[in-house]
C-alpha positions as CSV (number, residue, x, y, z in Angstrom):
1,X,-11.2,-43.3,42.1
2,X,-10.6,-46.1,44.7
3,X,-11.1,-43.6,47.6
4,X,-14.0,-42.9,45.9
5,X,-15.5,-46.6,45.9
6,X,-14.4,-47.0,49.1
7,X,-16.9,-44.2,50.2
8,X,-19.6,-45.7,48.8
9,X,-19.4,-49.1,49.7
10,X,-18.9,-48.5,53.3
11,X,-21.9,-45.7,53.3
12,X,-24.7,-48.6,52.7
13,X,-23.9,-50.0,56.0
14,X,-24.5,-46.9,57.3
15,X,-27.4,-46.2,55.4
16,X,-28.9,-49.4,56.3
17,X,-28.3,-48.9,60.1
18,X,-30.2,-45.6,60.1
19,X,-33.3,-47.5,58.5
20,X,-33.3,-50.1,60.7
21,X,-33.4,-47.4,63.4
22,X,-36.2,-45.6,62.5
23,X,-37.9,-48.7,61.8
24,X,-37.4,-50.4,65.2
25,X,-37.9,-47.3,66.7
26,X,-41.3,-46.5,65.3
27,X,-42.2,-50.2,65.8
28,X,-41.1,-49.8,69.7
29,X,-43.0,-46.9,70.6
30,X,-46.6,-48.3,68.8
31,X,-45.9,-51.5,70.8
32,X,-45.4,-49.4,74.3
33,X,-48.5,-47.0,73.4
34,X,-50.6,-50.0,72.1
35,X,-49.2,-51.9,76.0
36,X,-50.3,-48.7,77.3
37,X,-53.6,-48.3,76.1
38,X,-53.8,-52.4,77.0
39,X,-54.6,-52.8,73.3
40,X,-53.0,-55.3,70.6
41,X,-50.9,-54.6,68.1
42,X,-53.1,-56.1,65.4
């Protein structure tokens, strides 16, 4: 039971790093093609 706790407490970090990845990441490239394309992001 503890092992099993353990396991999912420590996932969510994960789980919330690979979010903020694809976030940052999709953010990131529609600011360099907007840059690009000398357009804003808004």
């Amino acid at each position: 039971m503890t092992v099993a706790l353990s396991v999912y407490v420590l996932m969510w970090p994960v789980i919330v790093a690979i979010v903020l990845f694809v976030i940052s990441r999709g953010f990131f490239l529609e600011w360099l093609d907007a840059r690009r394309n000398g357009q804003d992001m808004i």
